[in-house]
N, C-alpha and C positions, 0 to 999 in steps of 0.2 A: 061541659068540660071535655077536653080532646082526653080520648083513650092513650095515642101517645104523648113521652115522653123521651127525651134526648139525652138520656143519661151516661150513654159511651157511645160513641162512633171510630167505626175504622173505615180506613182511606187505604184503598186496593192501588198501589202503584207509587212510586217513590222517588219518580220525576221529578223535573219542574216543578209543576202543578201539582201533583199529590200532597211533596212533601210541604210545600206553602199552602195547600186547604189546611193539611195536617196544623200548620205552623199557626194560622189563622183561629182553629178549633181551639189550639190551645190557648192562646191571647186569650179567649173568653174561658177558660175556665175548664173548659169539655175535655176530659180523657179522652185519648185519642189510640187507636191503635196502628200503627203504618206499614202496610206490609210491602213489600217486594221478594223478586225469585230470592233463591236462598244462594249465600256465595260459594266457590270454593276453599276448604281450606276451613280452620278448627271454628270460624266465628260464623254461623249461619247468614248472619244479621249485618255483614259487613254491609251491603250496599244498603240497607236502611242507616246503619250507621254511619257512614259517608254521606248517604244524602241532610242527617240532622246535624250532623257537623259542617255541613256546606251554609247550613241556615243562617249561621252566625257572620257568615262574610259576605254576606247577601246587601248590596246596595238599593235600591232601598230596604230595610230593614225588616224580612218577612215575620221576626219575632218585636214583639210591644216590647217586650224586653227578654233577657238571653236563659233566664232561670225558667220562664214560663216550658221553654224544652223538655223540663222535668214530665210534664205532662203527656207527653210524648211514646208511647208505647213500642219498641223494633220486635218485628215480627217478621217470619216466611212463611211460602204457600206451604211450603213442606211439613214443617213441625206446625205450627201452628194455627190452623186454619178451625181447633174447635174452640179457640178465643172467639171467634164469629157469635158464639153462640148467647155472646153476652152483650152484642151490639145491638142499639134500637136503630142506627142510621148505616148501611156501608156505603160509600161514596168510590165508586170505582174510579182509577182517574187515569188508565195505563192510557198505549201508542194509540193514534187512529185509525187503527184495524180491524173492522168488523169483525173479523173472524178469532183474530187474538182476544176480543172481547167477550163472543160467544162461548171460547174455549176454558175463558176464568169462570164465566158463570156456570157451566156446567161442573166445574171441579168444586166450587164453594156453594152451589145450590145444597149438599146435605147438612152444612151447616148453618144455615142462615135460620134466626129464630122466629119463630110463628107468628111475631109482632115486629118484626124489622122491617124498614122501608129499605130498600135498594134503589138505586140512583145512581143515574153514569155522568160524568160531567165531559161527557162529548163533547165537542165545539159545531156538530153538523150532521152527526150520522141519524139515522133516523131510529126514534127511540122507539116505534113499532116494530119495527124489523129487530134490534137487539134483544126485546122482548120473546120473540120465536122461541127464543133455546130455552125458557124458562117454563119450568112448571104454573099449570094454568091456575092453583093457589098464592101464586106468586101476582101474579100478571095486576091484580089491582093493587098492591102496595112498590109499585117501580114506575120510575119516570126519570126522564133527566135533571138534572141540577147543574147548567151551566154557567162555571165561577170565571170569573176574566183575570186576566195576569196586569199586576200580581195583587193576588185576592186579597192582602188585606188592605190594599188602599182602593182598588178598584169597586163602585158603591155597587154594578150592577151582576144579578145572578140571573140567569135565564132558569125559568122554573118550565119544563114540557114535560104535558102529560101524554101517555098512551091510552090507546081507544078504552083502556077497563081499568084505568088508575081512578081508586078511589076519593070524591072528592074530601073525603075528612081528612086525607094523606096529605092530600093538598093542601089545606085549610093550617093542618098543622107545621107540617114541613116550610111553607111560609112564613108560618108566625115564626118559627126558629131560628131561620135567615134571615129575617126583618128586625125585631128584637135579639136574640144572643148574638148575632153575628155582625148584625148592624149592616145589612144588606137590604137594595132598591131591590126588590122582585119584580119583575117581566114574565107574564105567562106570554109564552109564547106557540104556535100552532109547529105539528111536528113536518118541517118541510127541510128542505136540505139548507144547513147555515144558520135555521132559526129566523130568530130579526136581526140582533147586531149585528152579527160577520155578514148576514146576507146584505143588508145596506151597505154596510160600511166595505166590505171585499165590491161590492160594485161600485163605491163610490173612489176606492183606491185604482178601481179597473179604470173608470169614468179619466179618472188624472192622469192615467198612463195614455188614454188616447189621446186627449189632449195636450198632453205632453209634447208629443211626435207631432201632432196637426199643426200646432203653433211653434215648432223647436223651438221649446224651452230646453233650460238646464234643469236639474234636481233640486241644484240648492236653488235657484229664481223661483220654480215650484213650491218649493218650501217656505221662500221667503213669502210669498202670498198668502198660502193655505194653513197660515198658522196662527197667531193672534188677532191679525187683522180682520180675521173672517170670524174670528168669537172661536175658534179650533186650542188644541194646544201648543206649547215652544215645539214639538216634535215635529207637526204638519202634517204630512202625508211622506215621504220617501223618509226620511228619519224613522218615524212611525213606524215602518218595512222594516228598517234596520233592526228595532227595539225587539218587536216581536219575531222577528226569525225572518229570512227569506226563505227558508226549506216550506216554513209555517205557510208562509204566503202563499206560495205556491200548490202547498195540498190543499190550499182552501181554496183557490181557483180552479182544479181540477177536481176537487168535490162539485163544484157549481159545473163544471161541464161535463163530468159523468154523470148526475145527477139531476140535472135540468136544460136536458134536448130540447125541450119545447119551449125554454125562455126566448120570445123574440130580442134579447140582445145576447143569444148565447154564441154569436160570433166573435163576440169579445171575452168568449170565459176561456182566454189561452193566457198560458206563462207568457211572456216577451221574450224573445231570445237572448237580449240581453241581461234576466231575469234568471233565465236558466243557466245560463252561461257561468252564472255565480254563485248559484249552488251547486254544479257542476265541478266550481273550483274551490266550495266549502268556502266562499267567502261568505256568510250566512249574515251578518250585519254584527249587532254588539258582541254577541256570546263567541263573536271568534276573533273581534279587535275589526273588522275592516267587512265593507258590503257596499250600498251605494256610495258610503260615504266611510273614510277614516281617519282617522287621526294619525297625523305623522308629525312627531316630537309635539311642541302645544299647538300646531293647527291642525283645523279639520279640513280635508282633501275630499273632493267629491266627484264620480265618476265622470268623465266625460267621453260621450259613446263617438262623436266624430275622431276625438286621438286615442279612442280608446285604449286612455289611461288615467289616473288620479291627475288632477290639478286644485291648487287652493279654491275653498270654499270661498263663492266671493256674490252672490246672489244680490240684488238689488232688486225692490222696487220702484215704477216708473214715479216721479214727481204726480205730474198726473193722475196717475191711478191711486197715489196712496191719498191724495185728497179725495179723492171719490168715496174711499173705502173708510175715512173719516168722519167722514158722513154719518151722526148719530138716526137720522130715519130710516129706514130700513126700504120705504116707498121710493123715494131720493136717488138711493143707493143704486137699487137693483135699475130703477128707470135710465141711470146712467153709464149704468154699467153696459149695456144693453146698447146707450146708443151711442159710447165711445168706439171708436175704429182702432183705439188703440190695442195691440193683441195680446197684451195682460189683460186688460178689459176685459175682450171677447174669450180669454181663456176662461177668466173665472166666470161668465154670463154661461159657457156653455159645458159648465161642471155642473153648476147648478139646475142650468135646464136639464139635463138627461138625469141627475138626480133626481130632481123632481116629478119627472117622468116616469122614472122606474118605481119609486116609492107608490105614486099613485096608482100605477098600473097595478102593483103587486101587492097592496096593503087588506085588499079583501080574503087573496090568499095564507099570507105570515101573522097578520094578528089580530084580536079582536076588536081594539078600534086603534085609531093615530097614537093616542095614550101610549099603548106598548112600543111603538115603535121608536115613537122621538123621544121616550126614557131611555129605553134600550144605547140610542145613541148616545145621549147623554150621558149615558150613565157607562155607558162600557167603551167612548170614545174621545170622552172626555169635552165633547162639544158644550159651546153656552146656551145654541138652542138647537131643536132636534129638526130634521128636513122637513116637515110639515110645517112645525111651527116657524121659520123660515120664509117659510113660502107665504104661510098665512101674514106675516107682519109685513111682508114688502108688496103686501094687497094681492088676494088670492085670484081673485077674479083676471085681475091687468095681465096677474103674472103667467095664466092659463092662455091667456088671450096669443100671449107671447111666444109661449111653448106651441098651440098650434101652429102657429104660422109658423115657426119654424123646423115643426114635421112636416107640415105641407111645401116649403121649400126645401125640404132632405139635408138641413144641417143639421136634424138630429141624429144618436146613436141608432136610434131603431124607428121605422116607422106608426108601430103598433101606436093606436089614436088612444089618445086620456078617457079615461073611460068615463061615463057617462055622469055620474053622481058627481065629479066635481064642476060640471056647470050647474049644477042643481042646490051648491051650498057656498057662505061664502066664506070658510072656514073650519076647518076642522075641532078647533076646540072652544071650549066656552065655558059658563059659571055654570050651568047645568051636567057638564060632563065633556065626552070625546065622540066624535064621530065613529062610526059603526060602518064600515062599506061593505060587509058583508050581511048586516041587518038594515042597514039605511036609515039608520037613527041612531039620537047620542046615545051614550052609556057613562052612565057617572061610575067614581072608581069605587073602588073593590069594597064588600062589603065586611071585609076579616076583620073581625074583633079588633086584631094588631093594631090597626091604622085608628084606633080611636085614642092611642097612644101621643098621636101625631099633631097637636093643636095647628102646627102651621108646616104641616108638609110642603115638599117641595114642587113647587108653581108649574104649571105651565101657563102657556098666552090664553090672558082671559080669564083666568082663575085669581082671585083676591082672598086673601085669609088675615081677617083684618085682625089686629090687636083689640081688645072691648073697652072698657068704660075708663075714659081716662077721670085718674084722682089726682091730678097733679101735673105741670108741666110747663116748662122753661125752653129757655135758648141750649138748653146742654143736655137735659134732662129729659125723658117723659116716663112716671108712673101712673099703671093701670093695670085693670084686675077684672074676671070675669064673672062676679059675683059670686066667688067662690070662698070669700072671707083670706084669698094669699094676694098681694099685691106684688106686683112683676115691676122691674124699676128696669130702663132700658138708658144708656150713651146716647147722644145726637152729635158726638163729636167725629174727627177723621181716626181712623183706626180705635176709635172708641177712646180716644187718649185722655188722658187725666189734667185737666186743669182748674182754672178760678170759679169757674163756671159747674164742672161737673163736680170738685171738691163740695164746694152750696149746695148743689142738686142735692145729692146723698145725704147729706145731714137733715137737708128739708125732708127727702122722702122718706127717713126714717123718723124725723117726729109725727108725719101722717100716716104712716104704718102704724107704729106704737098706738094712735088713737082707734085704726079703722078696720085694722088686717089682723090676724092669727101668724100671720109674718108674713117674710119680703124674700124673693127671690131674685136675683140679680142675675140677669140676662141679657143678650144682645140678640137684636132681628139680625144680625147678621156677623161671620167673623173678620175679625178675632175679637176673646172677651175684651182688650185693650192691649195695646202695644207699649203702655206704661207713662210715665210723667210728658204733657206737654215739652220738647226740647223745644220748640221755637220758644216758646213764652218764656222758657229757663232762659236761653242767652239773651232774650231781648232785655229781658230783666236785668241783667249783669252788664251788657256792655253798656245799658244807658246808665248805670253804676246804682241802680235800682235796690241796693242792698239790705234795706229793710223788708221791703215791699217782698224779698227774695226770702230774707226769714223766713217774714210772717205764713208767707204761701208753702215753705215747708212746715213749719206749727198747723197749720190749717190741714195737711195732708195727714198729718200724724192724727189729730183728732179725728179724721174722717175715720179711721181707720182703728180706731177708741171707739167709736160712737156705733163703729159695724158691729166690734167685738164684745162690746158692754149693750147693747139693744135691747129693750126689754121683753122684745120678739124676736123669736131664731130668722138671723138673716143668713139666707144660702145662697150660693155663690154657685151658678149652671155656667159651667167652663166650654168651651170650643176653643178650637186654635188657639194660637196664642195669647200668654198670661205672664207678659214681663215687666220688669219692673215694680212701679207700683198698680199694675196689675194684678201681679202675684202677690203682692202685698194687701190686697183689700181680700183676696182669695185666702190667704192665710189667716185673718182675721175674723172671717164667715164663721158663725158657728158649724156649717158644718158645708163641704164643697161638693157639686156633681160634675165629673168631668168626664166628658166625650172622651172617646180610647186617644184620638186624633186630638189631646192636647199636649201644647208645647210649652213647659212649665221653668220659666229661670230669672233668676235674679240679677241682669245685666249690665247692672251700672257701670260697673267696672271699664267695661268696654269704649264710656264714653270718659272713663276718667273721675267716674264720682262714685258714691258708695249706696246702698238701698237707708233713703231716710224716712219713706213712710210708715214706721212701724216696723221692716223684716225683720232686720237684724236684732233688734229687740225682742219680738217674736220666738226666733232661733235662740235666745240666749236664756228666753223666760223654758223653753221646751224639754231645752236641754240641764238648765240649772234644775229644774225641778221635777225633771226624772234624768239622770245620767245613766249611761251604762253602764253596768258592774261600779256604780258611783263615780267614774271616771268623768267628772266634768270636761276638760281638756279633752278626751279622748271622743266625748258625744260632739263636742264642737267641728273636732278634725275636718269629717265630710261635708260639714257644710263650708266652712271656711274657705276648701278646695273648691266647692260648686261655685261659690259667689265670687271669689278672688278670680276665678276662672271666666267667670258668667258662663257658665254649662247654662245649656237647655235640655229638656228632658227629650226624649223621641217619643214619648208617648206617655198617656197619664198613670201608667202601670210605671214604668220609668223616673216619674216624678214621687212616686210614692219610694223608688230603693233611694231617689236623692234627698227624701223628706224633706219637701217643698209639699206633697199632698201625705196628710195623714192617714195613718192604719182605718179608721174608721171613715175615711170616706167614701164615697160614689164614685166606682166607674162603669159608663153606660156605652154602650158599641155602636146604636144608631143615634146618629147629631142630632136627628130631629125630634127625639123620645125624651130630648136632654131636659127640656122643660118641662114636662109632665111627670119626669120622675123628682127634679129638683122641688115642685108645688106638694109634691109626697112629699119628700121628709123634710119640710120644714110644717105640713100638716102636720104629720105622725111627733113633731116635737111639741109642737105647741100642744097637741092632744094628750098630750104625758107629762105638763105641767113645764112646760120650758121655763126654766131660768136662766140669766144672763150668769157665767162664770162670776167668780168672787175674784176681786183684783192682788193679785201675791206681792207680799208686804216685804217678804225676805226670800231673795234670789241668789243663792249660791253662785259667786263670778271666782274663773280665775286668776283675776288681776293681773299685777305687773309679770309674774313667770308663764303665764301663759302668752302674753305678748311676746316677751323673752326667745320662747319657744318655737311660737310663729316667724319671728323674725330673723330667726336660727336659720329655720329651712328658706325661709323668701332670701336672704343672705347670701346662700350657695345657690338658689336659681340668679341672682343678678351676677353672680361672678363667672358662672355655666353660662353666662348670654342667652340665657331664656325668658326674660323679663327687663324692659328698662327702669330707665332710673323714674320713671312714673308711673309704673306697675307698682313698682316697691313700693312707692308713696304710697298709691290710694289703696294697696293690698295690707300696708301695716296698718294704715288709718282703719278698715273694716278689720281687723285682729284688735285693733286696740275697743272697738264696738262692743264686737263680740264676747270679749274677755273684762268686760263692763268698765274699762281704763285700767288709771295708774292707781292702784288700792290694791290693797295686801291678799294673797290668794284665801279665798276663803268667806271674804266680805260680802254683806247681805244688803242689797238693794231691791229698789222697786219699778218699776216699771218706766215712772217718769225718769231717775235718773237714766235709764238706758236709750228714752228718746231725746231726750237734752245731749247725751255723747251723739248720738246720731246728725241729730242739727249742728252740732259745734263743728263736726267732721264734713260732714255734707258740705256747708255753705264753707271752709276750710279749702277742702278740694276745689271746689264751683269758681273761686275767686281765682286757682292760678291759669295762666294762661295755657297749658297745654291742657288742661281740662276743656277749656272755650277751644280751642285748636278743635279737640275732638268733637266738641258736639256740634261745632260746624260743618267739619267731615262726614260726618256720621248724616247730619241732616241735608247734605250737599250728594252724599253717592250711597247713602245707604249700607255702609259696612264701616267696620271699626278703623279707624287711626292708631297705631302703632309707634307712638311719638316718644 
C-alpha cells in the first residue's frame, strides 16, 4: 500500500493552467488550494479570485459543473503560504521562467510538508536543473507533472522524473492521475520539450518549412493536416492559433537555446512572419485574430504575399483527397510518394522528416515508441501516433523511402536513421514496445492502476479481446470473463436502439437471470447510444406502418421494465452520450457508472416527439414518490424544463444537478476504468442480497392543474416568440406525461398507466407531419428543425 495519499493539493500560480489543474482537481472531488501574488488594495486574493470567476466563462467548460468551484480554496504567497503545510501534492504551474521558479521554491521550501510531493508542470524546462534550488531532502519526492490545455479534457499528463525522485512517488502520483483524474500517463526522459511538445513543436516546425517550399496557404495547410490525415478539425496553423502564438514561439526557442546539437536545429527559428505577430499581439484565439480571424461570421486567414487577411477558402486537390481516402495505410503512403502532385509531395515530406526525427530522437525522449505515440495521442489529439504511422503504411518500404531521400537532400536534415530500424519491422506488438535505447520490447507499465483497465487504449498490434461469449445476435453480443457479471454490448451505428437491440436486451437479461450475479451494460466503444433508431421510426410511419410503430414503442417500454424489475442488478457503464432512450435504459439500471465525459439528455423534443421509453414515467414515479418539501409540481419543474428543452448535461456531475443521474450514482474520471468499476458494484449488489425494486401501486400526479400550470408558462413563451406552434404541442403533450393526464390533482396511479400516456402521446406526435419534417432533418443534417 502507497505511503501517500492525495488528500489536499494546492496549485502555485493562477494562470491559465494553474487555475484549470485547480478547476480539474476539483471535478474530482480534491480540495484544492490556488495561490497567486497577493493583489493591491483590501482583497489579497483578488487575482485568485478573478482567475476562479473567469472559470465559469471558460469555453470549453474547465468546470464538470459551476458548484464544484466550491472546492476551490483563494490564497497568496504573502499570507498564506503555512496552508502548504497541509498539502500532500503542490503543483507549481506559474510563467516559463526558470528563475521565477527557483525563486518560489525557495520562498515555500519552509513550508512544504515532510510527506508532500512537489511537482512543476513545466511544458520543457528541465526538471533536474529546477530541482537545484531545492533542499537535498526534497529532491526525491519532486518531479514534473506535465498537464496539457485544457487539462480536463486533454487525456495526456506528462509524468518526469529527476535523477533522485523516488520511485514510490512515482508509482503513486500516477496512480492518482490515472484513476482520480482520469489521465493517460507518459513517463517521459528529462530532455528540453519532453516527448509531446518536442514531436509535436517539430512536427508544427516540419509544416512551416514546408509550407514555404511548396507555397501553400495556412488555410490549404490546414485543410490537409486535419481529418484527412487521422489529426483533429484544428490541423496544424489553427492549432498555433488555439494554443498561443507567444506559446509557440517560447517553445521553439526553448528547442534552440536548449538543443545546439539537434541536427535540424536550423529549423528551430520563429518565422518572421511568426514573430511579426506576436510582435503585434495578434496571439491567435485569446486576442480574437493570429494566423487566422474571424471577421463578422467568416474566418479570414493570413496571406503573407498581400500581407493581409483574406477569406478562409483552402481546398483540397480532387486527386489528393482520393489518395487520402484511401482506407490502407500501405496504398496511401505508396501514393502519396509517387504523386507529382505538390499537395501530395507536401504531405509525403511532413511525414518523412517526421518520421526521421522521431526515429533519430526516440532512444533520447522515451523509454520505448509507447511513450511517444501516446504522448501524441494523447496530448495532440492524433488517431495514431508517428510510429505507429509509419509502422502501418509498412515500416521497412517506408525506411527504404526515407533513405533515399536523405541520400538525394530532400530531406530536413541529413543525419542517417539510425541503425535499429533496419533491424526491426516495427515498433509495437502483442508483446509490448520497442525499446531503442535497450533494443528490445518492453511491455507496459506494471502499476497496479492499469489492472483497473480490462481494455485499455490500443496501440497497432495490441488486441484486448472481449472473453467468453454467452449470447449473441445481429444487434446484440453478451459475454463475461468467468467472473459470474455478464457484460451485454450494442452491434448497432451509434449503439442505437431498435427491433433488434430492443430483443437482444430482454434475451440477455433472461440469460443473466439464469448465469450471471448481474449484467453490466457496456459499449466497446462511444457513445453508450445515441437513442431510438430514427430511420426505422420514419420508415415505419411513412409506409403508414402504424401498428407495427405501436407495438415497437410497447416493446421499448418493456425493455426498460424488464432493466428495472431484473432479478439481477443490471448497471448501466456510461461514456459519451446517453440520449434518448439511451438515457432511458440508464435511468432504469439499478444503479448507473458514468464516465466524467458523459452527456446525459432527454431529446426528443428536438425532433418533435416526447421520451416514451419509460423517462417520463420514470421522472413522474421519482418525483411523485419523494417531492420536495411535498411539492409535487415544484419537483417536476426542472425536469419538465430539461426535457421540453432537450438540455444535455456537459458532464456526468451535470447530469446529476439535472437529475437525469441519481444521488447514488457512479461517477468515474478515467473512460477506461468505466467497466471495472461498473462489474464492482453490480458484484458488491448482488453480494448484499440484491433485490429488484417493488412496483408503486399509488403515484401521487398533479393532474389536470399542473398541466394548467405548464401550459400557463409554455403560453407566454409562444406569444414572446420563443417557441413555435410545435414546440407548444409536443412541450404540453410531455406536461400532460408528466403530470400523469387529465385526472384530479392528487390522483394515484401506477406505472403502466404513465406508460400508456406515453405511448398515446408519442405515437400522437410521430403521426403529424412536422414531427416526420423533423426527423428527416435531423437524420438528413444532423441538428434540429425548428418548424
Amino acid at each position: 500500500m502507497s505511503d501517500y495519499r492525495f488528500k489536499k493539493v494546492a496549485v502555485l500560480g493562477a494562470g491559465v493552467m494553474g487555475a484549470q489543474i485547480a478547476a480539474h482537481l476539483a471535478n474530482a472531488g480534491v480540495p484544492v488550494i490556488l495561490f497567486d501574488l497577493p493583489a493591491d488594495g483590501a482583497d489579497k486574493n483578488a487575482v485568485v479570485g478573478k482567475a476562479l470567476a473567469n472559470l465559469g466563462k471558460l469555453s470549453p467548460a474547465p468546470l464538470a459543473t459551476k458548484s464544484v468551484v466550491q472546492n476551490i480554496e483563494p490564497a497568496n504567497y504573502d499570507e498564506h503560504l503555512d496552508k502548504l503545510a497541509a498539502c500532500d501534492l503542490i503543483i507549481e504551474a506559474i510563467a516559463e521562467r526558470i528563475d521565477w521558479k527557483k525563486s518560489l521554491y525557495a520562498k515555500i521550501l519552509p513550508f512544504v510538508g515532510p510527506q508532500a510531493i512537489l511537482a512543476s508542470n513545466t511544458s520543457g524546462l528541465s526538471i533536474n536543473a529546477l530541482s537545484e534550488v531545492l533542499d537535498e531532502s526534497l529532491h526525491h519526492r519532486f518531479c514534473g507533472v506535465h498537464f496539457f490545455n485544457p487539462p480536463r479534457y486533454m487525456h495526456l499528463v506528462e509524468l518526469i522524473p529527476c535523477a533522485n525522485t523516488d520511485s514510490a512517488v512515482l508509482t503513486a502520483l500516477e496512480a492518482f492521475l490515472v484513476s482520480t483524474l482520469g489521465k493517460g500517463v507518459v513517463t517521459a526522459k528529462d530532455t528540453p520539450n519532453f516527448i509531446a511538445n518536442r514531436i509535436g513543436v517539430f512536427s508544427i516546425l516540419s509544416t512551416l518549412h514546408h509550407t514555404t517550399q511548396f507555397n501553400m496557404g495556412f488555410d490549404e495547410v490546414d485543410a490537409l493536416t486535419g481529418p484527412l490525415i487521422g489529426r483533429p478539425k484544428s490541423a496544424t496553423y489553427r492549432t498555433c492559433d488555439v494554443v498561443g502564438l507567444d506559446t509557440m514561439g517560447l517553445t521553439i526557442k526553448t528547442m534552440a537555446d536548449t538543443l545546439p546539437a539537434d541536427p535540424w536545429h536550423p529549423h528551430f527559428q520563429v518565422p518572421a512572419f511568426l514573430q511579426a505577430l506576436i510582435d503585434a499581439k495578434a496571439l491567435g484565439q485569446k486576442t480574437g485574430a493570429g494566423i487566422f480571424k474571424k471577421v463578422g461570421k467568416e474566418i479570414h486567414v493570413l496571406d503573407l504575399a498581400a500581407k493581409d487577411y483574406r477569406p478562409s477558402a483552402g481546398q483540397v486537390d480532387p486527386e489528393v483527397l482520393t489518395i487520402l481516402k484511401d482506407l490502407n495505410p500501405k496504398t496511401k503512403f505508396k501514393a502519396l510518394r509517387a504523386s507529382t502532385h505538390p499537395q501530395a509531395q507536401f504531405l509525403w515530406s511532413c511525414f518523412r522528416d517526421l518520421f526521421h526525427y522521431c526515429a533519430y530522437h526516440l532512444a533520447d525522449i522515451a523509454a520505448t515508441a509507447r511513450e511517444l505515440d501516446f504522448a501524441i495521442r494523447w496530448g495532440y489529439g492524433w488517431n495514431l501516433g508517428p510510429l505507429e504511422l509509419w509502422q502501418a503504411a509498412d515500416w521497412k518500404q517506408v525506411a527504404i523511402w526515407i533513405n533515399e531521400d536523405i541520400a538525394a537532400g530532400k530531406s530536413m536534415s541529413q543525419a542517417p536513421l539510425p541503425a535499429w530500424v533496419a533491424a526491426i519491422d516495427g515498433v509495437h506488438g502483442a508483446d509490448g514496445s520497442y525499446s531503442a535505447s535497450q533494443s528490445y520490447v518492453l511491455p507496459r507499465s506494471p502499476n497496479p492502476v492499469y489492472a483497473r483497465q480490462r481494455f485499455p487504449d490500443p496501440l497497432l498490434g495490441e488486441r484486448f479481446v472481449p472473453g467468453e461469449t454467452a449470447y449473441e445476435d445481429d444487434s446484440v453480443r453478451l459475454w463475461h470473463d468467468g467472473d459470474g457479471i455478464g457484460v451485454l454490448s450494442f452491434k448497432s451505428k451509434m449503439n442505437t436502439v431498435g427491433d433488434g437491440v430492443l430483443a437482444g436486451v430482454q434475451k440477455a437479461i433472461d440469460i443473466a437471470e439464469q448465469q450471471f450475479q448481474g449484467l453490466v451494460v457496456w459499449q466497446t466503444k462511444e457513445p453508450f447510444s445515441a437513442g431510438a433508431d430514427l430511420s426505422g421510426v420514419l420508415a415505419s410511419l411513412q409506409e403508414g406502418r402504424i401498428e407495427d410503430f405501436r407495438t415497437m414503442i410497447g416493446q421499448f417500454q418493456a425493455t426498460s421494465m424488464r432493466i428495472k424489475y431484473a432479478q439481477i442488478p443490471v448497471v448501466a457503464a456510461v461514456r459519451g452520450m446517453a440520449l434518448g432512450g439511451g438515457c432511458e435504459f440508464q435511468m432504469h439500471a439499478a444503479r448507473t457508472v458514468f464516465a466524467l465525459e458523459s452527456y446525459i439528455g432527454l431529446v426528443e423534443a428536438g425532433v418533435g416527439l416526447l421520451p416514451a421509453g419509460g423517462g417520463l414515467k420514470e421522472i413522474a414515479v421519482r418525483v411523485g414518490l419523494n417531492p420536495p418539501n411535498g411539492d409535487v409540481h415544484a419537483g417536476l419543474k426542472p425536469y419538465f424544463e430539461a426535457v421540453a428543452m432537450g438540455k444535455v448535461s456537459g458532464s456526468a456531475l451535470e447530469a446529476k444537478e439535472l437529475k437525469l443521474a441519481r444521488e447514488g450514482d457512479v461517477v468515474v474520471f478515467n473512460a477506461y476504468e468505466l467497466l471495472h468499476v461498473a462489474k464492482a458494484q453490480a458484484r458488491a449488489m448482488a453480494e448484499s442480497a440484491y433485490r429488484p425494486p417493488v412496483a408503486p401501486k399509488a403515484i401521487p400526479v398533479t393532474g389536470s392543474i399542473g398541466i394548467a400550470t405548464f401550459k400557463m408558462m409554455l403560453t407566454n413563451m409562444h406569444a414572446g416568440g420563443f417557441i413555435s406552434d410545435h414546440d407548444l404541442e409536443v412541450s404540453t403533450r410531455i406536461a400532460t406525461v408528466l403530470c400523469g393526464g387529465d385526472v384530479d390533482r392528487g390522483t394515484l396511479v401506477d406505472e403502466q398507466w404513465l406508460l400508456d400516456l406515453e405511448r398515446e402521446h408519442f405515437v400522437a406526435l410521430a403521426m403529424m407531419p412536422k414531427t416526420q419534417e423533423r426527423i428527416a432533418y435531423m437524420l438528413k443534417n444532423g441538428k434540429p428543425l425548428r418548424n
